[in-house]
N, C-alpha and C positions, 0 to 999 in steps of 0.2 A: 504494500500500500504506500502509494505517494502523498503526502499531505504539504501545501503551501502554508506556509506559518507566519503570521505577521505583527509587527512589537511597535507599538506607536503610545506608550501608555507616559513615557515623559520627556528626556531629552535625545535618547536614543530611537534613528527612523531605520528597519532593521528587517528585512524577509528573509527567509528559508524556503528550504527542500529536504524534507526525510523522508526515509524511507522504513518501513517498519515491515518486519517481516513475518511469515506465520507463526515461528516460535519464539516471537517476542522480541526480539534482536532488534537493532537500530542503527541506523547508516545515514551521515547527515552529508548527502547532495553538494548543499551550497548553504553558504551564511553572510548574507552581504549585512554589514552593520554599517552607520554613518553617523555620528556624532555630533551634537550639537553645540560641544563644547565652547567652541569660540564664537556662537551667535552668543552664549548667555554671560560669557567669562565677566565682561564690565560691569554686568550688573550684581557679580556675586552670587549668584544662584538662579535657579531657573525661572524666566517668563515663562506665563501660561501662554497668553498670547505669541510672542514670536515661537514658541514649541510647536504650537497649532499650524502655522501659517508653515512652518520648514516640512513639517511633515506632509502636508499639501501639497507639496512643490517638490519634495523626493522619492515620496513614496511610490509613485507610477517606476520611476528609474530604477529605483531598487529593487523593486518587484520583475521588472526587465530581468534584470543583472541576476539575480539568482533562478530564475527561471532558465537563462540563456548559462550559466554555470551548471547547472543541472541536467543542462541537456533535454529536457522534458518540455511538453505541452502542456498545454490548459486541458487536454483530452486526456492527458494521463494521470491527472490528480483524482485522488479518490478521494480528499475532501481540500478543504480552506478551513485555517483555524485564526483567528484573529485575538489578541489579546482585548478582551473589552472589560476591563477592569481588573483589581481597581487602579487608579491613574489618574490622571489630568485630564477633565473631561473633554477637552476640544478635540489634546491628542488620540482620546480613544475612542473617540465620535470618527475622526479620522481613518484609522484603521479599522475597525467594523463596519463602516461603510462601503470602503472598499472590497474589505470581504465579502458582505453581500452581493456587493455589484458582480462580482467574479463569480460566484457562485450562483447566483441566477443568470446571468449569461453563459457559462456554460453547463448548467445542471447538474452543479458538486456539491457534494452534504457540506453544509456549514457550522462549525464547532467554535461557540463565543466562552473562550480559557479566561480563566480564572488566573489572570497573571501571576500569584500567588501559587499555584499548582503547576505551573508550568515550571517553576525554581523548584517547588517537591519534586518534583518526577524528574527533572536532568539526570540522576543520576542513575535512576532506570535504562537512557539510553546510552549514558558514559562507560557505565560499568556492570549491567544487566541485573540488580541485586532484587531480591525477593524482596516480596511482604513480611512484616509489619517490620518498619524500621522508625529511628527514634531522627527529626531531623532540625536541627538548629539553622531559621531564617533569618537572617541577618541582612540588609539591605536600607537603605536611606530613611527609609519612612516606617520599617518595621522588624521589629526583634520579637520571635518566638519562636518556643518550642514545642515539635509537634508530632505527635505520634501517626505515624502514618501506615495505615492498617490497609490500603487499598486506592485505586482509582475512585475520587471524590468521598474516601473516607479519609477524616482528617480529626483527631482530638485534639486542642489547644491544651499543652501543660503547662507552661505559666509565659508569658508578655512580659512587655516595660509596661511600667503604670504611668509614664510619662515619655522623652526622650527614645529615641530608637538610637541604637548602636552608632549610625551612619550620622542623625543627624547629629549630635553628640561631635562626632569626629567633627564636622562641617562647622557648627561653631566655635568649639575651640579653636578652628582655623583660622574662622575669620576673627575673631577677639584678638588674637596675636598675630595680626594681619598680615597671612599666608594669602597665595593668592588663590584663584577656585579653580578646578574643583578641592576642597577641603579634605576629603579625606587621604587621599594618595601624599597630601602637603604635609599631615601629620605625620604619618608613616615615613616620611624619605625622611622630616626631621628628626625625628625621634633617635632614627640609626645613630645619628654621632650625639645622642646626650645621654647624661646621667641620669637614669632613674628611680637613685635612692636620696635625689637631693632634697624632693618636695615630698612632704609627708601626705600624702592625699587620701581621700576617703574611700574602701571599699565597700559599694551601696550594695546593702543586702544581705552579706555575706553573713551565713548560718541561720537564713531563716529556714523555716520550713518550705515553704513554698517553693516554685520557679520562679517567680518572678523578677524582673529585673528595673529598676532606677537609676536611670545618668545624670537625672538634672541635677542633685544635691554637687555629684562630682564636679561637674560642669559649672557651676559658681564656686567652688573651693581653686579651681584654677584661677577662675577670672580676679578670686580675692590674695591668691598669690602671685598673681602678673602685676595685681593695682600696687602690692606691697613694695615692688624692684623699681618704681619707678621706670625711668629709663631701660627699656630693655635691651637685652643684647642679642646677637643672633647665638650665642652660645645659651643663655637665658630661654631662649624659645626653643632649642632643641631639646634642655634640659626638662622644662615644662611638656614638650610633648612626649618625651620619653618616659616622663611621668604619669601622664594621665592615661597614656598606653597601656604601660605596664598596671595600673589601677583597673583597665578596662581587661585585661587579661584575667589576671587573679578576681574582678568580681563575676567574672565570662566560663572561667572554671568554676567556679562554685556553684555559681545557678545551672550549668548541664549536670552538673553531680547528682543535685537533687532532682533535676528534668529525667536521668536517666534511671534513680531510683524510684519517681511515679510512673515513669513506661512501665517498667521489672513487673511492679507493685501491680500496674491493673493487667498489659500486657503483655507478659512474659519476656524473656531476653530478647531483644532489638537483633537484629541482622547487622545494624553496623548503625554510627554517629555518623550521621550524613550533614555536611556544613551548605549550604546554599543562600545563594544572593552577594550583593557585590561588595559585602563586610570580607565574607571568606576569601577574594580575593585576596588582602591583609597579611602577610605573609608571615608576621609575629600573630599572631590572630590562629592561623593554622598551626602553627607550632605548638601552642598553646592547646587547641584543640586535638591533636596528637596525643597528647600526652593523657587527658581527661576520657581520652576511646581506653588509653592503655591502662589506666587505673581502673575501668568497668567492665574490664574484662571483652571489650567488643575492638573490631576495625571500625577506622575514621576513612571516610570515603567523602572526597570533595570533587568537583567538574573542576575541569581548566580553568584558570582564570579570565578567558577568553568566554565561557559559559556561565559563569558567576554572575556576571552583569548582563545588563539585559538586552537578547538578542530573540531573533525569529526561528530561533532552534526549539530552542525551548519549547517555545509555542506550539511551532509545525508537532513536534513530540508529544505534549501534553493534547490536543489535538488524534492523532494517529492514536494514541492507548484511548481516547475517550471511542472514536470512532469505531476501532476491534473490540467495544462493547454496548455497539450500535448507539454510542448516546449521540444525536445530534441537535440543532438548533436551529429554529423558523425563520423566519424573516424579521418574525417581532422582538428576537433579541432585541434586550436595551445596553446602552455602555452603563459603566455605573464607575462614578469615583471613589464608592467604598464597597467592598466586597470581601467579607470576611472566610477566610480559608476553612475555618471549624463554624458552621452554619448554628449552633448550637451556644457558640460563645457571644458575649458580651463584646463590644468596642471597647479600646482602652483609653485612657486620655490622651487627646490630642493625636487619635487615630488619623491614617492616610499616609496618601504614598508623597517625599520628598525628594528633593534632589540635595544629596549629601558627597558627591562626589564618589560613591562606591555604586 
C-alpha cells in the first residue's frame, strides 16, 4: 500500500510516500521537508499568518517533489493522509484541504492523522516494534507520556501541568537572547558550560505521579540571569548547561515513575520509545538511554530527521490507520487541539508551539 502523507500543522510544509506492506513492514518512498525557519527567524517565533500563507505557496511543489521522488502516480496511492491537527489552524486548514482535493479527484481513501499519532507510530515504521509500548512525546507545545496499547489506542500517564519541554527550551533562549529557533541554541550552548555552577530546581522530582512542571525552573533561570547583571557569553553557556542538565534529571525521574504506571496497569513495555522534536536533543537521548536501562527495557528513538515534523510520519500513521480500514469523509474538520488519549483532560496552556525542536 502507497499512502501520500502531508504535514502543514506549523512551520514545517513537508509530503511523503510510504509504503507499507502486508506484514507490517514500512518503506519511506520520498520525504520532501521545507522549512520555515527564516520566514519567522525576526520575529522570534512562529507567525500564524505568514505559516499559512508559505504553506499555500509550497505545498502544490512539495507534493510534486515527492510524488516525482517516488516515482509513483496519483493512480497508485491507496490512500492521502493529511495531518489535520492539532496545529495552527490556517496551516492545517491548508493541508487537509489539499488532501481532500486529491482524494476526490482521484478517488483515494482519505485518513485526517492525528499529528500526535503520527510521532506515536514512527517508530512502528523505523524499527517494526510491537504493541503495547511505553512512549515519551516530547515536542514544542507538548510533553507526555503515553502508553501505547494499539492503532488509536492511547493512555495519557502523566503531562506538564504547565510548560512543555520544547517550549521551556524556547524561552530560556530567548530570555538570554539566543537567536531562534530556541531550542537547538540551548543545546549547542550548553556543550561548552558548567552545569554545577547554578543551583536550579528539579520540578517534581519524587512525586508520585508522571507528571511534569518547567515553569517554576524557567523563572529560577531568568532570577539567576537578573542576578549576573551583565552577562557573559560564558554566563549563558553556563546557564544553559544548567537548566539542561535540571531538564534531564527532572526528565529521568518522571519516565521512572511513567514507566512504573505502564508495569503497574500494562505489563512490561516493548521498549521507551522517545518521539517528537525534544528527542532530537542529543543530551536528552543520553539521558533517556540510561532510564530504558535502569527499567529493565530498550530505548528506541526515529532519526532525528523523523523526530521533527515531516510527511513521513503522517503518510505512516495514515497506511497502519488504512490496513485497519479506518478512513475519513469529506467532512473531516482541522482542529487546533486534538488530544492523543481521547479520555484525558487538557492541560494548562495546552497546544501545539513553535519551540525550535
Amino acid at each position: 500500500m502507497l499512502v501520500l502523507g502531508i504535514e502543514t500543522t506549523c512551520d514545517e510544509t513537508a509530503a511523503a510516500v510510504v509504503e507499507r506492506t502486508p506484514d507490517g513492514s514500512g518503506r519511506i518512498l520520498s520525504n520532501i521537508v521545507r522549512s520555515q525557519i527564516e520566514e519567522h527567524a525576526r520575529f522570534g517565533g512562529v507567525v500564524p499568518e505568514i505559516a499559512a500563507r508559505a504553506h499555500v505557496d509550497l505545498l502544490d511543489g512539495i507534493i510534486e517533489r515527492a510524488m516525482q521522488e517516488a516515482g509513483v502516480g496519483f493512480a497508485q496511492l491507496g490512500g492521502v493522509a493529511a495531518a489535520a491537527g492539532p496545529g495552527l489552524i490556517g496551516g492545517v486548514i491548508v493541508g487537509l484541504t489539499t488532501a481532500k482535493a486529491i482524494a476526490m479527484v482521484h478517488d483515494t481513501p482519505l485518513v485526517a492523522v492525528n499529528h500526535l499519532e503520527a510521532h506515536a507510530l514512527t517508530p512502528r515504521l523505523t524499527d517494526g516494534i510491537e504493541f503495547p509500548y511505553c512512549l515519551f512525546l516530547a515536542s514544542g507545545g507538548h510533553t507526555q507520556i503515553v502508553a501505547v496499547t494499539g492503532v488509536g489506542q492511547y493512555v495519557r500517564l502523566g503531562t506538564t501541568v504547565d510548560d512543555a519541554i520544547g517550549e521551556a527550551f524556547d524561552k530560556v533562549a530567548k530570555m538570554l537572547g539566543l537567536p531562534y529557533p530556541g531550542g537547538p541554541q540551548v543545546e549547542r550552548a550548553a556543550a561548552s558550560g558548567d552545569a554545577t555552577r547554578f543551583a536550579l530546581p528539579r520540578p517534581m522530582q519524587g512525586r508520585p505521579d508522571a507528571n511534569f512542571s518547567l515553569s517554576g525552573l524557567k523563572t529560577a533561570v531568568r532570577t539567576e540571569a537578573s542576578r549576573l547583571g551583565e552577562i557573559t557569553p560564558q554566563d549563558i553557556s553556563d546557564l544553559c548547561a544548567s537548566f539542561q542538565a535540571a531538564v534531564l534529571d527532572s526528565t529521568a525521574d518522571r519516565l521512572s515513575v511513567g514507566l512504573r504506571l505502564f508495569r503497574e496497569k500494562f505489563g512490561a513495555p516493548r521498549a521507551l520509545v522517545a518521539a517528537g522534536g525534544v528527542a532530537a536533543n542529543q543530551a536528552i537521548r543520553g539521558a533517556l538511554d540510561e532510564v530504558a536501562r535502569q527499567a529493565g527495557t530498550q530505548l528506541i528513538m526515529p532519526p532525528p530527521a523523523l523526530c521533527t515534523d515531516n510527511g513521513a510520519m503522517i503518510a505512516w500513521a495514515g497506511a497502519e490507520r488504512l490496513a485497519l480500514g479506518l478512513t475519513d469523509t469529506m467532512e473531516a474538520q482541522p482542529r487546533a487541539r486534538w488530544l492523543l488519549d481521547a479520555n484525558a483532560t487538557a492541560p494548562a496552556g495546552y497546544g501545539k508551539t513553535r519551540a525550535g525542536y
